[in-house]
PyMOL commands that place a pseudoatom at each C-alpha (Angstrom):
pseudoatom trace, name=CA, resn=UNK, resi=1, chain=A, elem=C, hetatm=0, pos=[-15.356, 10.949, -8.045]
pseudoatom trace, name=CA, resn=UNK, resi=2, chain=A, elem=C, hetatm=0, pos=[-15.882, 8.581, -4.882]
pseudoatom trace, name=CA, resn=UNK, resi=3, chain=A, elem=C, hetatm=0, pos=[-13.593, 8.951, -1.913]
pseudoatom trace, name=CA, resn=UNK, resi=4, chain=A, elem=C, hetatm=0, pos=[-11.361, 6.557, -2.818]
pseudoatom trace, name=CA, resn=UNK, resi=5, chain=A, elem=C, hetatm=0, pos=[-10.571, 7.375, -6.185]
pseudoatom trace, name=CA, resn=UNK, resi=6, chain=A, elem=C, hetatm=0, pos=[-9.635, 10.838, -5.107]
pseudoatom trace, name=CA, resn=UNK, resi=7, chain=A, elem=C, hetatm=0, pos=[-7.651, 9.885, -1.888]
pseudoatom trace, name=CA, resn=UNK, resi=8, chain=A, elem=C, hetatm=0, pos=[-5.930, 7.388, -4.101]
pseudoatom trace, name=CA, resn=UNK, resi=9, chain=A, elem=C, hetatm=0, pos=[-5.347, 9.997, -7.291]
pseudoatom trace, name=CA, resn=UNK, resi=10, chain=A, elem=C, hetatm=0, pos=[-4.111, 12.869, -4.346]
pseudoatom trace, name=CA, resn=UNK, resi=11, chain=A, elem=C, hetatm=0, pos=[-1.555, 11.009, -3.164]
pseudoatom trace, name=CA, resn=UNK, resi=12, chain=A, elem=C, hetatm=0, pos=[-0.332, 9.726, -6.456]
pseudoatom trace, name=CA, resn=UNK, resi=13, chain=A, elem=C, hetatm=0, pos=[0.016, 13.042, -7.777]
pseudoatom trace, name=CA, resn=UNK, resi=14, chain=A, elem=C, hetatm=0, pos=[2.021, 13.924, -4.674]
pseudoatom trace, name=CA, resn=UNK, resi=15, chain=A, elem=C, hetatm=0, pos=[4.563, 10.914, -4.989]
pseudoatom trace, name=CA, resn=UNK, resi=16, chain=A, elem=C, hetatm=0, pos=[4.780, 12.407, -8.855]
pseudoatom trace, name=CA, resn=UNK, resi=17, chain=A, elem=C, hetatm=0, pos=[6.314, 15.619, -7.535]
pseudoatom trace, name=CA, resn=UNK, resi=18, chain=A, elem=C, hetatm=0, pos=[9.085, 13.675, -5.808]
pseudoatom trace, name=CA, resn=UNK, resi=19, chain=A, elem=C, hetatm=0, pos=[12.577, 15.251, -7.531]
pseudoatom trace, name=CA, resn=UNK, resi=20, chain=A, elem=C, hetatm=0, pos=[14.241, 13.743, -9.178]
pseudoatom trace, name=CA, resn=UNK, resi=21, chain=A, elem=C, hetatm=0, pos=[11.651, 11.040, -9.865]
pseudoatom trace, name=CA, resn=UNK, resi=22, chain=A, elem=C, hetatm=0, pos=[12.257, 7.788, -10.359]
pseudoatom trace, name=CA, resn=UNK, resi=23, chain=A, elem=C, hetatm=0, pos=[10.147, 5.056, -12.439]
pseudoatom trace, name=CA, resn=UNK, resi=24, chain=A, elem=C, hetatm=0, pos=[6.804, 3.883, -10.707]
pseudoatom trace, name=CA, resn=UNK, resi=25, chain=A, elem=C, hetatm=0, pos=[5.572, 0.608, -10.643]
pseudoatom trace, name=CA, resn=UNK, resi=26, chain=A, elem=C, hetatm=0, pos=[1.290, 1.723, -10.376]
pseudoatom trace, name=CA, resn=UNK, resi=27, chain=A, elem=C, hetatm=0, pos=[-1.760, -0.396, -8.919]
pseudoatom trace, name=CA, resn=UNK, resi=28, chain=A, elem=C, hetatm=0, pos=[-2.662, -3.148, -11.580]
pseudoatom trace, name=CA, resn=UNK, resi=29, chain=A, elem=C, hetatm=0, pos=[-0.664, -1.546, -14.395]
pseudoatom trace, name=CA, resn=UNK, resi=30, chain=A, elem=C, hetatm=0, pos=[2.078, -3.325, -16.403]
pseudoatom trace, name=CA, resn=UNK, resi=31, chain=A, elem=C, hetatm=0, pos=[5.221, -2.548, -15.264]
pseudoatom trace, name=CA, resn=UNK, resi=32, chain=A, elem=C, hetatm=0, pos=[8.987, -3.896, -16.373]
pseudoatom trace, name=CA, resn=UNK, resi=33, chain=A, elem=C, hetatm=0, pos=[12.249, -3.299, -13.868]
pseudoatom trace, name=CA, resn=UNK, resi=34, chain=A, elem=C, hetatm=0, pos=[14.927, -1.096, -15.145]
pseudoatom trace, name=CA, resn=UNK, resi=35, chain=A, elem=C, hetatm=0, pos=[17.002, -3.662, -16.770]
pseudoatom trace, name=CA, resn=UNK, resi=36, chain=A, elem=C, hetatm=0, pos=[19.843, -1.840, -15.610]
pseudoatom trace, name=CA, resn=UNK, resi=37, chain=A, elem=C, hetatm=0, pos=[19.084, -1.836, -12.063]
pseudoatom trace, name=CA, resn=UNK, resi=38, chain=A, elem=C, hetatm=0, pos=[18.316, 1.309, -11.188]
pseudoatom trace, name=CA, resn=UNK, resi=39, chain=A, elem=C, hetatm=0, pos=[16.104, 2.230, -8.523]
pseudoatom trace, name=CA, resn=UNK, resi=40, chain=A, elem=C, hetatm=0, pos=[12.472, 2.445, -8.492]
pseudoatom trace, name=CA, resn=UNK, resi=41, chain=A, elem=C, hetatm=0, pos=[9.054, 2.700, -6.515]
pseudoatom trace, name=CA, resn=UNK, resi=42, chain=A, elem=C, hetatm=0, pos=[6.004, 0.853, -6.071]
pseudoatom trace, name=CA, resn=UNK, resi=43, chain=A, elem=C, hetatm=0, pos=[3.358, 1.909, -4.453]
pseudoatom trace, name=CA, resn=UNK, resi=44, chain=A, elem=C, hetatm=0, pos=[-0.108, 0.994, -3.540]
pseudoatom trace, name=CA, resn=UNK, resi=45, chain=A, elem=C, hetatm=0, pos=[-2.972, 2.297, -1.168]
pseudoatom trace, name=CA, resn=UNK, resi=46, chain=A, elem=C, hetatm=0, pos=[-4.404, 0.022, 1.492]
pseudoatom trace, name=CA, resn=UNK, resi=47, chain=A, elem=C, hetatm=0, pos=[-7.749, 0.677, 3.066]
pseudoatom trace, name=CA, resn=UNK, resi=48, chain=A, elem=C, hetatm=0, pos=[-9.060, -0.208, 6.464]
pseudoatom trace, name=CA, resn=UNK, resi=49, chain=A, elem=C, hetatm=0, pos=[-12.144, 0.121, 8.339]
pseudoatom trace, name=CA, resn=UNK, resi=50, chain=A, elem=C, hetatm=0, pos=[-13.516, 3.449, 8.237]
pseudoatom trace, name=CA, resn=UNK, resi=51, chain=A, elem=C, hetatm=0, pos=[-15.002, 5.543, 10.616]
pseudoatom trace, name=CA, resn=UNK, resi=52, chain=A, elem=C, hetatm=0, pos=[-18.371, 6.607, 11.124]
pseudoatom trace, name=CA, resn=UNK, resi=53, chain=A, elem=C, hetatm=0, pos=[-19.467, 7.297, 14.835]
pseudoatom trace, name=CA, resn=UNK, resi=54, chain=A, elem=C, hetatm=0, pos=[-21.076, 10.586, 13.563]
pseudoatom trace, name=CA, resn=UNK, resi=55, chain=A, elem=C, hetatm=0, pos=[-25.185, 10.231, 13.805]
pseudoatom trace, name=CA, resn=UNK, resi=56, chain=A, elem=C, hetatm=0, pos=[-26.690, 11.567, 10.902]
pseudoatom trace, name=CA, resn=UNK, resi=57, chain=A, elem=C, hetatm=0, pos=[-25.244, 13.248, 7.601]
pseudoatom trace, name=CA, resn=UNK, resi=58, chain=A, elem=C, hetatm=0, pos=[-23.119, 11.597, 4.782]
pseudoatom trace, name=CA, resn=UNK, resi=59, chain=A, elem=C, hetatm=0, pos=[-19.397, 12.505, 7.115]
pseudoatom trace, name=CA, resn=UNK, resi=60, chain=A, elem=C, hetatm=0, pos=[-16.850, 9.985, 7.420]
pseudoatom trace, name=CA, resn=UNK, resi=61, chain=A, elem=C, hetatm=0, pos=[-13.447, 9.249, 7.547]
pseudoatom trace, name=CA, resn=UNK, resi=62, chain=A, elem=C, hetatm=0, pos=[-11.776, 6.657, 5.820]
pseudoatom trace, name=CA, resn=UNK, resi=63, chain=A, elem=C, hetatm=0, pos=[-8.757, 5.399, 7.128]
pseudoatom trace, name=CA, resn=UNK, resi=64, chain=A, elem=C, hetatm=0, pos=[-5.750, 3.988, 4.682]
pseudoatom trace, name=CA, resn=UNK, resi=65, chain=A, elem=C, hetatm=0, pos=[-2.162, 3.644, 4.222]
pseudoatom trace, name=CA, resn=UNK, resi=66, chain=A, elem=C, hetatm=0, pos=[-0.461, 4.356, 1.343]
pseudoatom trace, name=CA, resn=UNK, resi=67, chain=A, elem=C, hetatm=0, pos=[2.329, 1.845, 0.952]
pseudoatom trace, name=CA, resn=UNK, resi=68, chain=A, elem=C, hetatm=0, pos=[5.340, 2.905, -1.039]
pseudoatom trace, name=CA, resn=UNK, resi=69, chain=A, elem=C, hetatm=0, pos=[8.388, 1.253, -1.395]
pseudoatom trace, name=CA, resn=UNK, resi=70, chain=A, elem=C, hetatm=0, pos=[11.989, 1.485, -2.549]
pseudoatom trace, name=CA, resn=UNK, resi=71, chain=A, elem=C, hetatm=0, pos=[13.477, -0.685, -4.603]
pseudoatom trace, name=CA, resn=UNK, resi=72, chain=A, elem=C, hetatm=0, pos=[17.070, -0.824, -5.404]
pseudoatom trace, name=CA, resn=UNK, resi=73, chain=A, elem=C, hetatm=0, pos=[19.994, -2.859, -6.390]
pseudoatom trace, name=CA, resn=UNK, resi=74, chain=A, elem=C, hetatm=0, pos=[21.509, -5.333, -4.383]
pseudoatom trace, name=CA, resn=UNK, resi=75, chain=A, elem=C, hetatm=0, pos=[25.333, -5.577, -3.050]
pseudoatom trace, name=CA, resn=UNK, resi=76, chain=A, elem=C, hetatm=0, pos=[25.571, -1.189, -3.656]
pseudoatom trace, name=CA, resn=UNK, resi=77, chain=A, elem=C, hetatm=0, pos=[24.649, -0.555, 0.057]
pseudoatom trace, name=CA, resn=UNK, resi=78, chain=A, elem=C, hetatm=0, pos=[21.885, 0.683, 1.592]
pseudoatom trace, name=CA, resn=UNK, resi=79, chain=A, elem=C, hetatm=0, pos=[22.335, 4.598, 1.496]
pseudoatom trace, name=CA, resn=UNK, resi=80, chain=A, elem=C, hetatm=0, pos=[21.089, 5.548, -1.780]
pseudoatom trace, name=CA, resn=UNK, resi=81, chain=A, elem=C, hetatm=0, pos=[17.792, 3.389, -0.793]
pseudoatom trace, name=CA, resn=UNK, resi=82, chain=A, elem=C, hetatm=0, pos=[17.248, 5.113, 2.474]
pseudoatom trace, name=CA, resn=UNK, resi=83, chain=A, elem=C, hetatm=0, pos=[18.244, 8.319, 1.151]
pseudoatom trace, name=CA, resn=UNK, resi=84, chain=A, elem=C, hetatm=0, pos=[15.440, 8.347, -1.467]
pseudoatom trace, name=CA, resn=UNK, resi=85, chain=A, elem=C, hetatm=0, pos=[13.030, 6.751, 1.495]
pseudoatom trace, name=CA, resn=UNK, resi=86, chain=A, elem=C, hetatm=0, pos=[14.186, 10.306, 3.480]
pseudoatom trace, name=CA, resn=UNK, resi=87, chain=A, elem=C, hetatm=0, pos=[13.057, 12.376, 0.473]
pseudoatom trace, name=CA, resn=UNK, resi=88, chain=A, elem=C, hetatm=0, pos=[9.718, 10.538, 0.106]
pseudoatom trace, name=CA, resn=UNK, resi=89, chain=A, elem=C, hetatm=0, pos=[9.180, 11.297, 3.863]
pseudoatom trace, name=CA, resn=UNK, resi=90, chain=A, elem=C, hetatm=0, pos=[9.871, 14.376, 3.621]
pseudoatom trace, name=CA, resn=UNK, resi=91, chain=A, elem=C, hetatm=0, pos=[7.346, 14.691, 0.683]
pseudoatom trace, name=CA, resn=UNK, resi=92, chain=A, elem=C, hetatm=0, pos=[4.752, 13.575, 3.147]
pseudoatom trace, name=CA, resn=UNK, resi=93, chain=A, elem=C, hetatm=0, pos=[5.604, 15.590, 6.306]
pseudoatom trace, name=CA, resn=UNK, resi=94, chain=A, elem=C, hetatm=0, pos=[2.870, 15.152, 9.192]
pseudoatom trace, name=CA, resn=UNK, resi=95, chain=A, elem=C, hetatm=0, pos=[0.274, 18.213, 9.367]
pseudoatom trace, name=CA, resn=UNK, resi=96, chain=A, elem=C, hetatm=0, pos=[-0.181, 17.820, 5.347]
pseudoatom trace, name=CA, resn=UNK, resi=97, chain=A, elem=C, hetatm=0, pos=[-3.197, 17.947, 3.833]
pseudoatom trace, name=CA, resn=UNK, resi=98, chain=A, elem=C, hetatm=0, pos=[-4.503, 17.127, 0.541]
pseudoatom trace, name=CA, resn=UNK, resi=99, chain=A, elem=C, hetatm=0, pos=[-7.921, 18.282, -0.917]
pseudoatom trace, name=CA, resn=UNK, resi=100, chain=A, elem=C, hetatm=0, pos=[-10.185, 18.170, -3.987]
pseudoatom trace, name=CA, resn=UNK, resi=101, chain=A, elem=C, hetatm=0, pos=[-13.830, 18.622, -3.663]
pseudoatom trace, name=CA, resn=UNK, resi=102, chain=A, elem=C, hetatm=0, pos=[-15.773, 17.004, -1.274]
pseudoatom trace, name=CA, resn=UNK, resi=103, chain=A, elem=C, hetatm=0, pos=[-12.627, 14.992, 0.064]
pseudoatom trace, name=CA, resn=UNK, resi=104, chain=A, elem=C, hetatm=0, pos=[-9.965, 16.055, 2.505]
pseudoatom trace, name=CA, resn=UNK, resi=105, chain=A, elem=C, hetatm=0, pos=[-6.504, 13.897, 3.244]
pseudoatom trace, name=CA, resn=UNK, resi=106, chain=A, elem=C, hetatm=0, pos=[-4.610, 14.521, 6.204]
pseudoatom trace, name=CA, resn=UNK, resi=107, chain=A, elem=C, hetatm=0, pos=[-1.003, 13.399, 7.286]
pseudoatom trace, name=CA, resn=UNK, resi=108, chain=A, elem=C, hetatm=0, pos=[-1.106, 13.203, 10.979]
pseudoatom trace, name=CA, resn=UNK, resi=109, chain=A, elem=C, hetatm=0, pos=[1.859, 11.445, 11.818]
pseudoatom trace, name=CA, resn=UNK, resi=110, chain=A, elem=C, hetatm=0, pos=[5.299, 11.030, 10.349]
pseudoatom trace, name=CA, resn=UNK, resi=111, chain=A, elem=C, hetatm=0, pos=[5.582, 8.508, 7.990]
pseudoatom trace, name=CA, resn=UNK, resi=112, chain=A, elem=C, hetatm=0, pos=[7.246, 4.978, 9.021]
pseudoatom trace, name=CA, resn=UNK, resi=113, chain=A, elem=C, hetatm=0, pos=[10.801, 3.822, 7.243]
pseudoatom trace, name=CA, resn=UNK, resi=114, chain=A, elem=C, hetatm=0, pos=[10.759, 0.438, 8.047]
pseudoatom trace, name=CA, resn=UNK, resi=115, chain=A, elem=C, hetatm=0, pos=[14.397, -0.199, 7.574]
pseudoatom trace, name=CA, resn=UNK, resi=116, chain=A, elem=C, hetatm=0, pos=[15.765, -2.731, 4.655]
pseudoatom trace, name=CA, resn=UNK, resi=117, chain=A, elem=C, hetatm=0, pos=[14.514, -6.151, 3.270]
pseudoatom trace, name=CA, resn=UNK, resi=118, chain=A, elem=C, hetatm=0, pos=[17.047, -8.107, 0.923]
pseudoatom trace, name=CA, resn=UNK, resi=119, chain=A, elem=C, hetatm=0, pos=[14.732, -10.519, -1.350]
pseudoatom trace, name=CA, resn=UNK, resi=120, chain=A, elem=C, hetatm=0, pos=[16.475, -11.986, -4.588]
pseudoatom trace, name=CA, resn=UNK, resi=121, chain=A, elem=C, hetatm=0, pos=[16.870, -9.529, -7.050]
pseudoatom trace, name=CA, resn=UNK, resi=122, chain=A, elem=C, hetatm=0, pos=[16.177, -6.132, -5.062]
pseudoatom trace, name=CA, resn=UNK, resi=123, chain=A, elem=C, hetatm=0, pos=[16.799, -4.411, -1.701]
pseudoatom trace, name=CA, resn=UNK, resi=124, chain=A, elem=C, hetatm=0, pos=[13.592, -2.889, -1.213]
pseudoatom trace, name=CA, resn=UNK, resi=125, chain=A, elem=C, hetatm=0, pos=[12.782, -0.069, 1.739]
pseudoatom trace, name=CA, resn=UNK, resi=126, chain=A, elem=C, hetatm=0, pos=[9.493, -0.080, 2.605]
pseudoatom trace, name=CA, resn=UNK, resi=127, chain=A, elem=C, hetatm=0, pos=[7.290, 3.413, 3.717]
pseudoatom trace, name=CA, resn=UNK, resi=128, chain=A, elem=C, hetatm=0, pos=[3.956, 3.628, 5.429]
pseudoatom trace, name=CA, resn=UNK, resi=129, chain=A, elem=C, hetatm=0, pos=[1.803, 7.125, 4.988]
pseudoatom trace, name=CA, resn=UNK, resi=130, chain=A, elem=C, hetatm=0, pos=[-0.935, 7.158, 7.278]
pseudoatom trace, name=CA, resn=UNK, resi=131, chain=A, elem=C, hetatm=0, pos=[-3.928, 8.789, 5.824]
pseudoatom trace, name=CA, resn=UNK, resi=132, chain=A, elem=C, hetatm=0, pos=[-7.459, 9.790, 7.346]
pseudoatom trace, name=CA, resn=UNK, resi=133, chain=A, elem=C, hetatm=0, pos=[-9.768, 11.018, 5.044]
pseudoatom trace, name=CA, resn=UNK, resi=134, chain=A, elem=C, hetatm=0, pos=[-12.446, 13.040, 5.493]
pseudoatom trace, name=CA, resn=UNK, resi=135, chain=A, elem=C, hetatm=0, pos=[-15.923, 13.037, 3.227]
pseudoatom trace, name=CA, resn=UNK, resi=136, chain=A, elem=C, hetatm=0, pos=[-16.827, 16.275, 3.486]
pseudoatom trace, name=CA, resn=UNK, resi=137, chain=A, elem=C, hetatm=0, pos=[-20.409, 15.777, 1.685]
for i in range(1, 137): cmd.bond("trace and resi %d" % i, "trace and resi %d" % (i + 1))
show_as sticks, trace
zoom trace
Protein backbone atom coordinates (compact mmCIF):
# COMPACT_ATOMS: atom_id res chain seq x y z
CA UNK A 1 0.00 0.00 0.00
CA UNK A 2 1.75 3.44 -0.97
CA UNK A 3 2.44 5.98 1.72
CA UNK A 4 -0.41 7.79 1.32
CA UNK A 5 -2.98 5.33 1.36
CA UNK A 6 -1.71 4.09 4.66
CA UNK A 7 -1.09 7.55 6.34
CA UNK A 8 -4.54 8.39 5.11
CA UNK A 9 -6.27 4.79 6.28
CA UNK A 10 -4.11 5.27 9.96
CA UNK A 11 -5.55 8.21 10.78
CA UNK A 12 -9.03 7.35 9.71
CA UNK A 13 -9.09 4.42 11.77
CA UNK A 14 -7.96 6.60 14.67
CA UNK A 15 -10.80 9.31 14.24
CA UNK A 16 -13.12 5.87 14.20
CA UNK A 17 -12.16 5.17 17.80
CA UNK A 18 -13.40 8.61 18.87
CA UNK A 19 -16.34 7.71 21.74
CA UNK A 20 -19.04 8.24 21.32
CA UNK A 21 -18.71 8.63 17.55
CA UNK A 22 -20.50 10.68 15.61
CA UNK A 23 -21.45 10.35 11.70
CA UNK A 24 -18.48 11.04 9.21
CA UNK A 25 -18.70 12.79 6.19
CA UNK A 26 -15.38 10.67 4.17
CA UNK A 27 -13.09 11.91 1.15
CA UNK A 28 -15.23 11.65 -2.14
CA UNK A 29 -17.95 9.48 -0.59
CA UNK A 30 -21.68 10.34 -0.58
CA UNK A 31 -22.68 11.73 2.39
CA UNK A 32 -26.32 13.27 3.66
CA UNK A 33 -26.51 15.71 7.02
CA UNK A 34 -28.41 14.40 9.90
CA UNK A 35 -31.71 15.79 9.05
CA UNK A 36 -32.16 16.38 12.54
CA UNK A 37 -29.22 18.43 13.13
CA UNK A 38 -27.10 16.64 15.02
CA UNK A 39 -23.53 16.96 14.99
CA UNK A 40 -21.09 15.51 12.71
CA UNK A 41 -17.43 15.39 11.21
CA UNK A 42 -15.74 15.78 8.06
CA UNK A 43 -12.57 15.18 7.51
CA UNK A 44 -10.00 15.11 4.86
CA UNK A 45 -6.08 14.76 4.56
CA UNK A 46 -4.06 17.48 2.88
CA UNK A 47 -0.60 16.85 1.58
CA UNK A 48 2.31 19.18 1.15
CA UNK A 49 5.70 19.06 -0.11
CA UNK A 50 7.60 16.29 1.20
CA UNK A 51 10.88 15.92 2.35
CA UNK A 52 13.76 14.32 0.98
CA UNK A 53 17.25 15.89 1.86
CA UNK A 54 18.49 12.30 2.62
CA UNK A 55 21.20 11.19 -0.30
CA UNK A 56 20.60 7.85 -1.30
CA UNK A 57 17.94 5.11 -0.21
CA UNK A 58 14.08 5.13 -0.78
CA UNK A 59 13.57 7.42 3.04
CA UNK A 60 11.32 10.22 3.13
CA UNK A 61 8.96 12.03 4.95
CA UNK A 62 5.85 13.23 3.78
CA UNK A 63 4.39 16.02 5.35
CA UNK A 64 0.30 16.45 5.65
CA UNK A 65 -2.45 17.69 7.68
CA UNK A 66 -5.31 15.96 8.40
CA UNK A 67 -8.20 18.38 8.45
CA UNK A 68 -11.18 17.48 10.56
CA UNK A 69 -13.94 19.45 11.37
CA UNK A 70 -16.99 19.86 13.58
CA UNK A 71 -20.07 20.50 12.47
CA UNK A 72 -22.99 21.38 14.53
CA UNK A 73 -26.23 23.15 14.81
CA UNK A 74 -26.63 26.65 14.77
CA UNK A 75 -28.26 29.09 17.57
CA UNK A 76 -27.41 25.88 20.51
CA UNK A 77 -24.05 27.55 21.47
CA UNK A 78 -20.80 26.73 20.94
CA UNK A 79 -19.89 24.24 23.85
CA UNK A 80 -21.03 21.01 22.65
CA UNK A 81 -18.92 21.88 19.29
CA UNK A 82 -15.75 22.68 21.10
CA UNK A 83 -16.27 20.05 23.53
CA UNK A 84 -16.25 17.30 20.86
CA UNK A 85 -13.16 19.41 19.09
CA UNK A 86 -11.39 18.78 22.88
CA UNK A 87 -12.06 15.03 22.59
CA UNK A 88 -10.75 14.78 19.01
CA UNK A 89 -7.56 16.55 20.32
CA UNK A 90 -7.18 14.60 22.79
CA UNK A 91 -7.47 11.55 20.41
CA UNK A 92 -4.45 12.95 18.68
CA UNK A 93 -2.17 14.00 21.59
CA UNK A 94 1.45 15.18 20.36
CA UNK A 95 4.24 12.32 20.75
CA UNK A 96 1.64 9.78 18.93
CA UNK A 97 2.59 7.60 16.54
CA UNK A 98 0.90 5.51 14.09
CA UNK A 99 2.48 2.54 12.14
CA UNK A 100 1.79 -0.23 9.60
CA UNK A 101 4.52 -1.65 7.56
CA UNK A 102 6.90 0.28 5.91
CA UNK A 103 5.14 3.63 7.07
CA UNK A 104 5.44 5.50 10.32
CA UNK A 105 3.01 8.68 11.40
CA UNK A 106 4.03 10.90 14.01
CA UNK A 107 2.07 13.67 16.00
CA UNK A 108 4.62 16.18 16.94
CA UNK A 109 2.71 18.98 17.99
CA UNK A 110 -0.66 19.55 19.55
CA UNK A 111 -3.29 19.78 17.31
CA UNK A 112 -4.80 23.39 16.35
CA UNK A 113 -8.71 24.29 17.40
CA UNK A 114 -9.22 27.04 15.33
CA UNK A 115 -12.11 28.49 17.18
CA UNK A 116 -15.83 28.75 15.48
CA UNK A 117 -17.09 29.65 11.90
CA UNK A 118 -20.98 30.33 11.55
CA UNK A 119 -21.83 29.59 7.67
CA UNK A 120 -25.67 29.08 6.84
CA UNK A 121 -26.83 25.98 8.00
CA UNK A 122 -23.90 24.79 10.45
CA UNK A 123 -21.43 26.08 13.07
CA UNK A 124 -18.52 24.22 12.11
CA UNK A 125 -15.05 23.99 14.39
CA UNK A 126 -12.32 23.36 12.45
CA UNK A 127 -9.00 20.97 13.68
CA UNK A 128 -5.59 20.73 12.13
CA UNK A 129 -3.36 17.34 12.92
CA UNK A 130 0.00 17.82 11.82
CA UNK A 131 1.46 14.69 10.47
CA UNK A 132 5.12 13.73 9.26
CA UNK A 133 5.43 10.57 7.83
CA UNK A 134 8.13 8.55 7.55
CA UNK A 135 8.82 5.79 4.52
CA UNK A 136 10.63 3.49 6.19
CA UNK A 137 11.55 1.33 2.90
Amino acid sequence: MSILKTTKKLVENRLKTLSPLPSIAWENLNFTAPANGDLYLRCNLQVGKPDDTCIGGNYYRENCTFNIYVMDKLNIGTGNALGKAEDIRDLFQKKTVLEEGTTRVHILTTPRIAGCVVTSDRLVVPITVQLLVENLA
